[in-house]
C-alpha positions, 0 to 999 in steps of 0.5 A: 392897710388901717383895717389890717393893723386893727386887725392885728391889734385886736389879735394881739389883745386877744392873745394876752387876755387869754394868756391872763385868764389861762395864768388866773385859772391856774392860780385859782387851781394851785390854791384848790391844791394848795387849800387842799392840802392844808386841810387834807394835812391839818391836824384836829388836836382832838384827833390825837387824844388816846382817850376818849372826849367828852364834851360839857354841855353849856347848861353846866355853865355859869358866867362869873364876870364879863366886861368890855376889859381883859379879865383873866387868870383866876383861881378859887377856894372854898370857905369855912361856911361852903362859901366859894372865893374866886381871885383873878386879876384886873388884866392879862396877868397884871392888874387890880386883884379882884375878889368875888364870892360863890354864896347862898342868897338870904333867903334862898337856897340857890348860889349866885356869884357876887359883884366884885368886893370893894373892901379889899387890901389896897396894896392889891391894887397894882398886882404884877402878877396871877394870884393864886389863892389856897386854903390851909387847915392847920393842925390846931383846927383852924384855917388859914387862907392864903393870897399869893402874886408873883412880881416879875420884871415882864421883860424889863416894863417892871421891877423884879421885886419876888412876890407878895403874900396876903392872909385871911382866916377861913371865911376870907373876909378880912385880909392883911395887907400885902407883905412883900418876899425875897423882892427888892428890900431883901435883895439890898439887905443880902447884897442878892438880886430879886427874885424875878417870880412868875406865877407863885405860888403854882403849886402849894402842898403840904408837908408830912412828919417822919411819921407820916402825919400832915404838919403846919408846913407847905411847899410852894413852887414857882419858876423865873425868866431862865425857867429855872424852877424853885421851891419855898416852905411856907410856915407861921410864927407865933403870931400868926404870920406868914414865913417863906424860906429862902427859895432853893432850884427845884429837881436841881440835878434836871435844871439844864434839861427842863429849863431847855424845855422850859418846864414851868408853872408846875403842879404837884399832885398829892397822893398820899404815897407820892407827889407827882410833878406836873409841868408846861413845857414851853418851849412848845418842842415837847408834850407836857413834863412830869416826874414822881417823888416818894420823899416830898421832893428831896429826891425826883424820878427822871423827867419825862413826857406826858401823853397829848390828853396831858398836854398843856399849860398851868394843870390843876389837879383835884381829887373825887374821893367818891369815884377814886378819880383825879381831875386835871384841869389844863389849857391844851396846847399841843407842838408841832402842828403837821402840815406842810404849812405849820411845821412849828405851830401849836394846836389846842382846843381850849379849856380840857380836864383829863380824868382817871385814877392814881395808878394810871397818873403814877404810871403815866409820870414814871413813862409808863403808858402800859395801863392806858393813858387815863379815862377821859378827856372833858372839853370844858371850854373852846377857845373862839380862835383856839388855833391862834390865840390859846389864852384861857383854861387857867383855873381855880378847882375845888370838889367837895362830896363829889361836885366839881366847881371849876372857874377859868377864863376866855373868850368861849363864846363867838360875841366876845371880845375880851376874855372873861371869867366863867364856872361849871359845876358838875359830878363826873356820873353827869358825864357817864364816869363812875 
């Protein structure tokens, strides 16, 4: 009677492991399926691009700064005497305004990066905000080169107090103290509220007079938490000084539709006929915006999408008059990642440029694609985890006598652990583009 129950018993068991092992392998069959079809639907973001992609050899790389903290965020200029200055923030957009120089060695003909200078303004020391940096020729023959660095409110942990404004001559050795715009003082002056200011200046660009020759006057652009983008003209008073006009919305009669997508951080490319408008859309439901002016953004075409090789965050263009080429330097970021997992996801790759002519930009801003969407796509940069966590590629660009000098951040290498600050310098022939 006993053997039959422990018969029985061992049968019973016997049943559920193998009910156990049947449900285990099944399981370990739908994830193959499942894994299978993740892949098998994934997107490569590089797969979407329509022109071709290069990729920069890491031998055109230099490391700028890199340390156990969050460096982020810079941009860069180019001195009277050929020196480079880089500016970048002390954290993830907010921090102490660091300052280093690109310079020939006494002695040596080769370029180094400098250690961080100390001597710099005090009132940089608790910058809210990105600073972007420009050089300005003025029409007596001297340069000017100015410092700029919003203050938003992030959301509620700061006071919303406009943005400041620093300035040096050419050689950017000495700079005045940071003067504050359009923040809290001038709000309690005018009865307003402050500007609430993210990234400014993002573009800055000059203007012309009715006969079509360059004055000392520039206009700069920035955007708000409501995405509602805005410009400012930036001139200087007798002594010298820096005047920003009260800022007025920019592509007012195209507000509701670019701030449902969240146009931002916008760039405007001079071509000496037209300005063409740049913007990151992020909303992350659209590819990139641009639009096209022929009278220094009184008036602008309709908005409409960029191709993928066009599409990302904070684009920075600048020109190679000896190849006629544009180079715009951009994170990718790209929406709606499609598989059956990420419908909603974002894609990129890391730190890009898109290259290619006038002609090809102009039409491309206007919804033209007929003419092709450019040349080249150069992959300057990947992102450790660029499919999770998109934080590099804004960047400072100078080309002089056809050498680029790009300076980024990110974590572009797999031993890092924070973001830091890294150049590449080379001429678009090194790549194959002529």
């Amino acid at each position: 009677m006993e053997i039959s129950k422990i018969k029985s018993e061992r049968k019973r068991l016997s049943g559920k492991w193998i009910a156990v092992i049947v449900l285990v392998c099944a399981a370990v069959a739908a994830c193959a399926v499942l894994l299978g079809l993740y892949y098998g639907t994934a997107q490569d973001p590089l797969d979407l691009m329509e022109v071709p992609v290069i990729e920069l050899p890491v031998s055109y790389r230099t490391t700028v700064a890199r340390t156990d903290s969050y460096l982020g965020h810079p941009d860069l200029t180019v001195t009277d005497s050929g020196d480079f200055i880089v500016v970048y923030p002390q954290g993830h957009g907010r921090g102490k305004i660091l300052m280093q120089r690109y310079e020939v060695s006494a002695g040596n003909s080769v370029r180094t990066w400098s250690e961080p200078i100390l001597d710099t303004p005090a009132s940089w020391e608790n910058s809210q905000e990105t600073p972007t940096i420009y050089r300005l020729e003025m029409t007596d023959g001297s340069v000017k080169t100015v410092l700029i660095s919003g203050c938003p409110s992030w959301n509620g942990e700061e006071q919303a107090n406009g943005f400041n404004c620093s300035v040096s001559d050419g050689e950017g050795y000495e700079w005045t103290e940071f003067t504050n715009w359009y923040g809290t003082k001038w709000a309690n002056e005018t009865g307003n509220e402050p500007y609430d200011i993210i990234v400014a200046m993002s573009s800055l660009t000059r203007m012309k007079d009715e006969s079509g020759s360059y004055i000392d006057k520039w206009m700069g652009t920035f955007h708000d938490y409501s995405f509602t983008n805005y410009y400012t003209y930036l001139t200087f008073d007798e002594a010298g000084s820096a005047v920003w006009s009260e800022p007025q919305i920019l592509v007012p009669d195209q507000r509701d539709y670019y701030a449902d997508l969240m146009m931002c951080e916008v760039e405007i490319v001079d071509t000496g006929d037209a300005w063409i408008l740049l913007g990151r859309a992020n909303a992350r439901k659209s590819n990139s915006l641009a639009c096209v002016s022929y009278d220094q953004g009184a008036t602008w075409s309709k908005i409409v999408e960029l191709p993928n090789c066009l599409t990302g965050d904070r684009h920075k263009a600048e020109y190679d008059s000896t190849t006629g080429k544009w180079l715009i330097s951009f994170r990718q970021v790209l929406p709606g990642q499609e598989n059956i997992f990420a419908r909603d996801g974002i894609m990129g790759y890391g730190w890009v440029a898109w290259v290619g002519d006038t002609q090809t930009l102009l039409d491309l801003a206007q919804g033209n694609k007929e003419g092709g969407c450019g040349e080249a796509l150069i992959l300057l940069g990947k992102e450790k985890d660029s499919m999770t966590n998109i934080d590099c590629g804004y960047s400072g660009t100078v080309c002089i006598d056809g050498t680029y000098t790009l300076v980024s951040y990110g974590e572009f290498d797999n031993s890092a652990i924070n973001p830091y600050i890294m150049a590449v310098t080379f001429k678009l022939s090194d790549l194959g583009i002529e």
